[in-house]
C-alpha positions as CSV (number, residue, x, y, z in Angstrom):
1,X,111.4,74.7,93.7
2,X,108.8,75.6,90.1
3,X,106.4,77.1,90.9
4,X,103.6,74.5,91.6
5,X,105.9,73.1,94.5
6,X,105.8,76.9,95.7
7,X,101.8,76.7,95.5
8,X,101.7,73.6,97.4
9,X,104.0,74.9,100.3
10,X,102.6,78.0,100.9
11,X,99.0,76.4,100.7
12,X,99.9,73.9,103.7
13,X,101.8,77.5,105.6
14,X,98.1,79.4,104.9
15,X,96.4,76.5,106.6
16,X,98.2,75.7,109.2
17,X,98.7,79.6,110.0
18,X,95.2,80.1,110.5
19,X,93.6,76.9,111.6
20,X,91.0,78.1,114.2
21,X,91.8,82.0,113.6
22,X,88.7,83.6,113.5
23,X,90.3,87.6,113.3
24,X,89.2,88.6,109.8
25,X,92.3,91.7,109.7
26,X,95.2,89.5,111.2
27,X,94.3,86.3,109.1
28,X,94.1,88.7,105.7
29,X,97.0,90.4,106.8
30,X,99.4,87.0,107.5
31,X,97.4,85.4,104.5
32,X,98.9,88.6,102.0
33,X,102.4,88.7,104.1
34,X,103.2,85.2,103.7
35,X,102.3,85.4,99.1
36,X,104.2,87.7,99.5
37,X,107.2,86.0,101.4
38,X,106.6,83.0,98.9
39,X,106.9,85.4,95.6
40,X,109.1,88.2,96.1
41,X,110.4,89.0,92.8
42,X,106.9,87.9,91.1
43,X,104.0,89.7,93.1
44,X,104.8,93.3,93.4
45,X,101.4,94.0,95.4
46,X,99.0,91.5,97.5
47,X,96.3,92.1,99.2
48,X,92.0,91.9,99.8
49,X,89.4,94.2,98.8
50,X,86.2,93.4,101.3
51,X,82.7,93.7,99.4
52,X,80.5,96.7,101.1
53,X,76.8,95.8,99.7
54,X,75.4,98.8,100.9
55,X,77.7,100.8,98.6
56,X,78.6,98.0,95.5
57,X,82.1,98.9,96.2
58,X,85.4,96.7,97.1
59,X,86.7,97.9,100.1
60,X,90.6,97.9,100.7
61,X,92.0,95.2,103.4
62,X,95.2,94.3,104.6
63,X,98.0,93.7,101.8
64,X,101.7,94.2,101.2
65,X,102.8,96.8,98.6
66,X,102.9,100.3,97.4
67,X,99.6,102.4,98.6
68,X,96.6,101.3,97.7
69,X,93.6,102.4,95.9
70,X,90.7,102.6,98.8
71,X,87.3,101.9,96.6
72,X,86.4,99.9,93.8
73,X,82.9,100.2,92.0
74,X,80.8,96.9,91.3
75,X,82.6,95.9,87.7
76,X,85.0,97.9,87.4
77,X,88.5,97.9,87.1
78,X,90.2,94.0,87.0
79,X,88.9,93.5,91.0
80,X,85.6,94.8,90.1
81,X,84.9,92.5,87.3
82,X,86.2,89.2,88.6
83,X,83.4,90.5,91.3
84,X,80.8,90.9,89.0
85,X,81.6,87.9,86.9
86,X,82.5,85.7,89.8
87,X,85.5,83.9,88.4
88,X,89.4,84.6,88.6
89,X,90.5,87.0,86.4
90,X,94.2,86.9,85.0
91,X,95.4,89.9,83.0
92,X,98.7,89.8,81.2
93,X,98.9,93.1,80.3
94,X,96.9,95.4,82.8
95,X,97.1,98.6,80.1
96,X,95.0,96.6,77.6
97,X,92.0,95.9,80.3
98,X,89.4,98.2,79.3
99,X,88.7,100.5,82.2
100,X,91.8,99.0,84.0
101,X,92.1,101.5,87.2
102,X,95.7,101.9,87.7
103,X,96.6,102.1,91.5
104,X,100.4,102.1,91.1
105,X,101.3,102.9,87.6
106,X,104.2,100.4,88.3
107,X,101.9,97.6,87.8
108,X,102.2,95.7,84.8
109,X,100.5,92.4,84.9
110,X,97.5,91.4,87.5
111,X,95.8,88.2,88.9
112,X,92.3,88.5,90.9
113,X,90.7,85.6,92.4
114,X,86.5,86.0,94.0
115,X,86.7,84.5,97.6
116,X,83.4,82.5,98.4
117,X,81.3,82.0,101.4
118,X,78.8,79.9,100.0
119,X,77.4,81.1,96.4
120,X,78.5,84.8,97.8
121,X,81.6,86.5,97.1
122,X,82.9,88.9,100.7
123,X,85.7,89.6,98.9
124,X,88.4,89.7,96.3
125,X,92.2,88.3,96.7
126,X,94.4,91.0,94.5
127,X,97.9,90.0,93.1
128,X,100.1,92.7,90.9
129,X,103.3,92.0,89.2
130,X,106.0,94.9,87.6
131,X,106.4,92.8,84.6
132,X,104.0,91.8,82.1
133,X,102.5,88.2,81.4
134,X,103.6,87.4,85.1
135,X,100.2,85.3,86.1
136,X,99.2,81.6,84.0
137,X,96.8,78.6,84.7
138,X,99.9,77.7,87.5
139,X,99.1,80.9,89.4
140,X,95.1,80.3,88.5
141,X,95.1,77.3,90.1
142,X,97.3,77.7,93.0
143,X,95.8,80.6,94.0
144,X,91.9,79.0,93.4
145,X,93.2,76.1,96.0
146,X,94.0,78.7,98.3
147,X,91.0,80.8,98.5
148,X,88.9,78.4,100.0
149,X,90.9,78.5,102.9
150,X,89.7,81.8,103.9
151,X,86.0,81.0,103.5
152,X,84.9,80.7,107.1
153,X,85.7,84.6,106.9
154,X,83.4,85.3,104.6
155,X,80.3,85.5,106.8
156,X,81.8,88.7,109.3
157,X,82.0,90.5,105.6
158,X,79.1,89.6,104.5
159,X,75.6,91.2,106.2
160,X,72.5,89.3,106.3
C-alpha cells in the first residue's frame, strides 16, 4: 500500500475504534497505538499534548515512544507553535527549528497537527521520525482528516 492508502485505512480503524467512546486517556491512547501500528519504521514517537489554560502549557498524554517531555510553554518548541499559530506544522529537519525543544535527541524530523473543538484548540497530535524529511503534504493531509475525529474530546480538555 503508498502511503495515502495507509491514511485512508487507518482513518476508517480510528473511527470505527472509537465510535461512541467517550474516555479521553483510552481513546488517545488506542488513537497513538494504532499510528503507530500503521507506521512503524516512519513515526518513531506518537502521542498528545493536552492544552492546560490556567498554565499556557501543553500537557503530556498518552503516546507510544521513548520518554517524553512533560510541559510545553504556549509557542514554543514545534507543539507549542502549531498551538499558537493554529495550523499543522511539518518540520523536516527538527535541529533547524528555532527553539526546537529536543525531547529525545533521536528525533530527526517532526509533524504536529492542532486538534479542534470548535474554533479552540484542547490539544496537539505529535508525530517524530529518526530520519530527516520524513513528514509531506501526504502525511499533512492524512493526518488533518484524522484529527477531526477526536473532536468530541475536546470539551473534557477544555474548561469553560
Amino acid at each position: 500500500m503508498n502511503k495515502e492508502e495507509r491514511y485512508d485505512v487507518l482513518y476508517r480503524q480510528i473511527d470505527s475504534l472509537i465510535a461512541g467512546e467517550e474516555n479521553l486517556v483510552g481513546v488517545l491512547a488506542n488513537v497513538s497505538s494504532a499510528m503507530k501500528e500503521q507506521f512503524p519504521s516512519e513515526y518513531f514517537w506518537v502521542g498528545f499534548y493536552l492544552v492546560d489554560e490556567k498554565s499556557e502549557a501543553l500537557r503530556l498524554g498518552p503516546f507510544q515512544g521513548t520518554v517524553a517531555c512533560y510541559t510545553i510553554p504556549y509557542g514554543k518548541g514545534v507543539c507549542g507553535s502549531a498551538w499558537a499559530q493554529g495550523h499543522t506544522l511539518v518540520v523536516a529537519d527538527v535541529d533547524a527549528f528555532p527553539g526546537h525543544i529536543a525531547c529525545s535527541s533521536l528525533s530527526r524530523s517532526e509533524i504536529v497537527v492542532p486538534l479542534f473543538a470548535g474554533n479552540r484548540i484542547w490539544g496537539v497530535l505529535d508525530i517524530d521520525s529518526t530520519e530527516l524529511g520524513t513528514f509531506d503534504d501526504v502525511d499533512r493531509i492524512g493526518l488533518e482528516r484524522i484529527a477531526p475525529l477526536l473532536s468530541h474530546l475536546g470539551e473534557k480538555c477544555l474548561k469553560p
